[in-house]
C-alpha positions in Angstrom: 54.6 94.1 108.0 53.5 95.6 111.4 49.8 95.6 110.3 50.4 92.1 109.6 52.0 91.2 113.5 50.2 92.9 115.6 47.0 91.1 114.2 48.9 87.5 114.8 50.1 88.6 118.3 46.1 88.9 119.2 45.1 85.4 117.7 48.2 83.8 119.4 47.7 85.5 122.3 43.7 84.4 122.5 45.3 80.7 121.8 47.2 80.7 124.6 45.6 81.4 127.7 46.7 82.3 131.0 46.3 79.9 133.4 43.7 80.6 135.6 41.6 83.0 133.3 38.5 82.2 131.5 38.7 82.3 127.7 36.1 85.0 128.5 38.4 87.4 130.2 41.5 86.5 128.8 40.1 88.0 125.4 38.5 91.3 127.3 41.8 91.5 128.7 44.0 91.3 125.9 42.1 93.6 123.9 42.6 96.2 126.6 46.8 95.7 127.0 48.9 97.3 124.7 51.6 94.8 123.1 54.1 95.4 125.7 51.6 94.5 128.3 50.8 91.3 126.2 54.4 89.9 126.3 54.7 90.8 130.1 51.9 88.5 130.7 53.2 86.1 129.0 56.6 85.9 130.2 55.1 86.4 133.8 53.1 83.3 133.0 56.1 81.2 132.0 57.4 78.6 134.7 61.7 78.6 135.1 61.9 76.0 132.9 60.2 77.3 130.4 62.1 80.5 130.8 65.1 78.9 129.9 63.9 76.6 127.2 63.3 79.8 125.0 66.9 80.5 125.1 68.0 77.5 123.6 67.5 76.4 119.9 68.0 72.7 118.7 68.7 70.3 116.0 66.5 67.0 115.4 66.8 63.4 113.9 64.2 61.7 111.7 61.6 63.4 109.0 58.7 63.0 111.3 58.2 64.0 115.1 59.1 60.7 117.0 59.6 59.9 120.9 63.3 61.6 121.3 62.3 64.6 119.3 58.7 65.2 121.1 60.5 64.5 124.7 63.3 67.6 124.1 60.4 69.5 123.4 58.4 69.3 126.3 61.2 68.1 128.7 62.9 70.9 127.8 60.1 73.4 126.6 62.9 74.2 123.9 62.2 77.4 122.0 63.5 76.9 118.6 64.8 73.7 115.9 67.2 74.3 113.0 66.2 71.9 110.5 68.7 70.7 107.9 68.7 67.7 104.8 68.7 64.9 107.4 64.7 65.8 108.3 63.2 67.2 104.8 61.9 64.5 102.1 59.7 66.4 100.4 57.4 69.3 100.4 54.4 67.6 101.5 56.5 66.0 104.2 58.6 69.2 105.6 55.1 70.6 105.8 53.5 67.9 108.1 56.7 67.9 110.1 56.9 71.8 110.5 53.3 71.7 111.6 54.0 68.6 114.3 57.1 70.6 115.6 54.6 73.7 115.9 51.8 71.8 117.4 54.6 71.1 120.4 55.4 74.5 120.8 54.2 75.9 124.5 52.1 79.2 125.0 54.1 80.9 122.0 55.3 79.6 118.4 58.4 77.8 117.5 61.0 79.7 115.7 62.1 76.9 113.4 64.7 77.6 111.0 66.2 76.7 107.9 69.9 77.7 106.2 69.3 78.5 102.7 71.4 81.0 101.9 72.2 80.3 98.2 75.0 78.6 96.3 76.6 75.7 97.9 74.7 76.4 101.1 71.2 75.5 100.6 68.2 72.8 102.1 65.5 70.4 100.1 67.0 71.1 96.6 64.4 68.4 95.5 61.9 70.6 96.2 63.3 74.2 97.4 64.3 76.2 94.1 67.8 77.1 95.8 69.0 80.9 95.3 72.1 82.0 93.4 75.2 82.5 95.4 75.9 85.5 97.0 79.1 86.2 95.3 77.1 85.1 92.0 74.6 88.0 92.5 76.8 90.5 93.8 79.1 90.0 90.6 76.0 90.6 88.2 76.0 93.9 90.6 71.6 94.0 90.2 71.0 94.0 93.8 67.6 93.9 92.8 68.4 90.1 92.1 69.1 89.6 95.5 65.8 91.4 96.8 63.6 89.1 94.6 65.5 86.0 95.1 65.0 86.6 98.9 61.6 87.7 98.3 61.0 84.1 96.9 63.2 81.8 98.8 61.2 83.5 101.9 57.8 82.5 100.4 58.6 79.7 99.6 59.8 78.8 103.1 57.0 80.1 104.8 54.7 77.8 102.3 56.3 74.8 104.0 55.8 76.4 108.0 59.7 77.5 108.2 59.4 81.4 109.8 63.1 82.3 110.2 65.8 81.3 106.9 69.9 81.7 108.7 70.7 84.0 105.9 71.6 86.7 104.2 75.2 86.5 105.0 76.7 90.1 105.3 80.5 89.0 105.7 82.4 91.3 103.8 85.0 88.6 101.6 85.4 86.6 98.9 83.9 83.0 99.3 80.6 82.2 97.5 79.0 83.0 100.3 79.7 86.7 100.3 78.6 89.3 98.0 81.7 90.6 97.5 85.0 92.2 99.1 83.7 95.7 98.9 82.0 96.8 102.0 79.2 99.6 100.4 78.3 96.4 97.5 77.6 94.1 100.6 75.7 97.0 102.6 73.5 97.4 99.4 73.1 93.4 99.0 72.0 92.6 102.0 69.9 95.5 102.4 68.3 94.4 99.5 67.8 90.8 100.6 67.0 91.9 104.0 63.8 93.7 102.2 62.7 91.0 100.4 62.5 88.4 103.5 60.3 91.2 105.2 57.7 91.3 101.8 57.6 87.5 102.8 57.0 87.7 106.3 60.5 85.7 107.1 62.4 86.3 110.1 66.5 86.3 108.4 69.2 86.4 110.2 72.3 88.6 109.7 75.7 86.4 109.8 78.1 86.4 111.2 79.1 89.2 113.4 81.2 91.2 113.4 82.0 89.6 110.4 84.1 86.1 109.0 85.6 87.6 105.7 88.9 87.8 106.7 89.0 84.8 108.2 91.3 82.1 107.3 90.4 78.8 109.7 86.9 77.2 109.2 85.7 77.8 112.6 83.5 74.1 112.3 87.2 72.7 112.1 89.3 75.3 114.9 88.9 78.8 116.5 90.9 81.6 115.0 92.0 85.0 115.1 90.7 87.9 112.6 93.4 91.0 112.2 92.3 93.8 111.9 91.9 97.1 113.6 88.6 98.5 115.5 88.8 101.4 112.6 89.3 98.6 109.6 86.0 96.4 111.5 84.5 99.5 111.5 84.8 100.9 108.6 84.7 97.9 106.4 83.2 94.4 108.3 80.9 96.3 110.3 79.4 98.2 108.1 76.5 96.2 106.4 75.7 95.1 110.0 74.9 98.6 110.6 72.9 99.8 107.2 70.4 96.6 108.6 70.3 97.8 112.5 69.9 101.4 112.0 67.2 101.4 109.5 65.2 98.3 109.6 62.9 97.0 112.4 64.7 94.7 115.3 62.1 92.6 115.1 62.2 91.4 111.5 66.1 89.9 112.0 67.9 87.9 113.9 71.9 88.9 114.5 74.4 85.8 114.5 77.7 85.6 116.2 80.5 84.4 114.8 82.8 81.8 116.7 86.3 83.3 116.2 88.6 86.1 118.0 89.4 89.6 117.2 91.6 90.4 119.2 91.2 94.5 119.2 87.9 94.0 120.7 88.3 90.7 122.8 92.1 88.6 122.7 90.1 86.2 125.1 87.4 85.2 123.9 85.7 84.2 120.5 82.7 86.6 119.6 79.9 83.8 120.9 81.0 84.0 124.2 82.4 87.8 124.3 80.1 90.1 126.5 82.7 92.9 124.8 81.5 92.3 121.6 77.4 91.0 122.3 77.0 93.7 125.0 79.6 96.4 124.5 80.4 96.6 121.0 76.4 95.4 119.6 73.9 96.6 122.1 75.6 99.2 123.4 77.8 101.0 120.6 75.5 99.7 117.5 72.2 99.9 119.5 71.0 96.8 118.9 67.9 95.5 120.8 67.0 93.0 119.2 67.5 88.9 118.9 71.4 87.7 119.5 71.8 83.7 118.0 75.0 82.4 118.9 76.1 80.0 115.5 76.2 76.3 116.7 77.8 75.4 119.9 78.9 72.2 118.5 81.9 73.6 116.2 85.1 73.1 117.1 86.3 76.9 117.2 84.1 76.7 120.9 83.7 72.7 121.9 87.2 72.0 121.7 87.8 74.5 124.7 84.4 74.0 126.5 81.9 72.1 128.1 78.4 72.3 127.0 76.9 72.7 130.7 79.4 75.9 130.7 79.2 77.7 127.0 75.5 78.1 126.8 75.9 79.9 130.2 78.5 81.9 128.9 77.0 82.7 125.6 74.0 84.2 127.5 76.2 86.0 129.8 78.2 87.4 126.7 74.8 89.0 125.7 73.4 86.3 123.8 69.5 85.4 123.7 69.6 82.3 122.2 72.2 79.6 122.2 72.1 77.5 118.7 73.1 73.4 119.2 72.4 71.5 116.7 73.2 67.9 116.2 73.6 65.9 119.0 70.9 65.3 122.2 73.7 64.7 124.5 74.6 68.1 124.0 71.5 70.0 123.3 70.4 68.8 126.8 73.8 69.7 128.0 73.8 72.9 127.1 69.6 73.6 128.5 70.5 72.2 132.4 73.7 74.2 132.1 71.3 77.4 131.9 68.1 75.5 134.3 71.2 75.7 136.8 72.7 78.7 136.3 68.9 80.6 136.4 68.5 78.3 139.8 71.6 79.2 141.1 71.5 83.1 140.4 74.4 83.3 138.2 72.2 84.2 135.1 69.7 87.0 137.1 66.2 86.3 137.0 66.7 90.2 135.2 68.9 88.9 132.9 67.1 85.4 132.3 63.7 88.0 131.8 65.3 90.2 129.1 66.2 87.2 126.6 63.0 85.7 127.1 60.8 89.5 126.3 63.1 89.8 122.9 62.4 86.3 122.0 58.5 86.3 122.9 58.2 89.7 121.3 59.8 88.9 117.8 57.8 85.7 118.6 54.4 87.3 118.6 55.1 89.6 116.0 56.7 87.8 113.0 56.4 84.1 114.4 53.7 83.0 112.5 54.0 82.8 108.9 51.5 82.5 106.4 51.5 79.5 104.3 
């Protein structure tokens, strides 16, 4: 998997040049910086703008790359697209429109994502042999299963130009969606499936933290509280989190947050915009360094009590590196000048602003381009 990275981080990296160098000495150069130095340069080389379009990650209309979709883009120099039923035909035509939305992206790849999961939450079934439910394969208890099943869902993914997939889930609960209500069966699941997306070179994502199981309100519909104690998050919600974050590369996952309270930690605010939770409780406590994804901005457990300009900027104040908004251009751009103005304005530090941007460019370079 490293072996694999750090040779893509050199193409890309030849690709896209720095402005003002010759081809010439950009490749003399690069061959002579270690990795670290590589994503410097390339943040360094990044305009504002651009800065803050990696931070925000988008939804799009239409199965092709048309005028509204091409213009967020490169307006915006948006970092990242989500794509769901309402853009994939077929195989033959995901793969031409993952390969358009690539051939937009600026000086380093798109992330562009898809939410297969398994079970009743799954993409392209026309086409996209969709997984098992979780609960399905953590019932049969062969967490092998769930290693090979995400061993192929990620190949097949990366076939048709997808490089992250918005799963496993590692809620601890008993919806479809989670492997079960026993906290060491989830830890062993998704550490399973978390191996088999690296075999395939997929970027997953672990959702949603600190964890949804014992939640009662759909938080697309409402925001609501989880109760429970830090020692029972600990002990039980928290836990598969941790097995992933403590033993496997930062730069192979992505960590979601969920949109709801828990109160212990945070009575304020929901875990998307909680720098307790992103900063305190994740990066701090868990040690976390990698990417932070909020889950979409658009559900009502956050844009019921918040304008879009204002909950990207708080998301990214929370702790978050990259703000997820999914349906609706009206928002999408909302939510990007919210940031533009709070970079301009020096409410999210230029430090700040740079820190997001590294994670993102590094896991960028390193795992962004999948094979197909």
């Amino acid at each position: 998997m490293k072996n694999y990275g750090k040779c893509m981080v050199l193409a890309f990296v030849m690709i896209f040049t720095l402005a003002g160098c010759s081809k010439v000495d950009t490749m003399q150069e690069t061959r002579q910086q270690t990795f670290d130095e590589q994503v410097d340069a390339v943040v360094e080389s990044m305009t504002l703008p651009e800065k803050v379009g990696q931070l925000v990650m988008i939804g799009i209309h239409g199965t092709e790359l048309n005028d509204d979709s091409r213009y967020m883009l490169n307006q915006y120099h948006i970092g990242g697209v989500l794509l769901f039923d309402r853009n994939l035909q077929s195989a033959e035509q995901t793969t031409r429109l993952t390969a358009e939305l690539q051939g937009e992206a600026q000086k380093v790849p798109l992330l562009i994502g898809l939410d297969e999961e398994g079970g009743t939450v799954v993409r392209g079934k026309s086409f996209i042999t969709p997984p098992p439910s979780a609960q399905s394969l953590g019932t049969a208890g062969d967490n092998t299963q769930a290693e090979a099943w995400a061993r192929r869902t990620g190949e097949q993914l990366a076939k048709l130009g997808f490089n992250v997939n918005f799963a496993p889930v590692a809620d601890v609960g008993d919806s479809s969606r989670d492997f079960s209500r026993d906290p060491q069966v989830v830890k062993k699941f998704v550490a399973a499936a978390a191996q088999g997306y690296e075999s395939a070179h997929m970027i997953y994502t672990l959702k949603h933290f600190p964890g949804i199981g014992k939640g009662q309100v759909d938080s697309h519909i409402d925001r609501s509280n989880i109760i429970a104690t830090k020692q029972q998050l600990a002990e039980e919600d928290l836990l598969p989190f941790k097995e992933i974050i403590s033993q496997h590369d930062t730069e192979d996952f992505m960590v979601l947050m969920s949109h709801l309270i828990y109160p212990e930690i945070d009575a304020s605010n929901p875990a998307s915009l909680s720098p307790e939770i992103q900063t305190k409780l994740l990066r701090q406590e868990m040690g976390f360094n990698g990417v932070i994804i909020t889950d979409d901005l658009e559900m009502g457990a956050v844009s019921k009590y918040g304008d879009f300009r204002q909950l990207g900027v708080q998301a990214v104040l929370a702790g978050a590196d990259i703000v997820l908004v999914c349906h609706e251009y009206p928002h999408e751009t909302d939510v990007y000048l919210g940031l533009l103005e709070a970079a301009e304005k020096g409410t999210i530090s230029q430090e700040r602003l740079n820190e997001s941007v590294k994670r993102i460019v590094r896991m960028k370079l390193l795992r962004g381009n999948s094979p197909r």
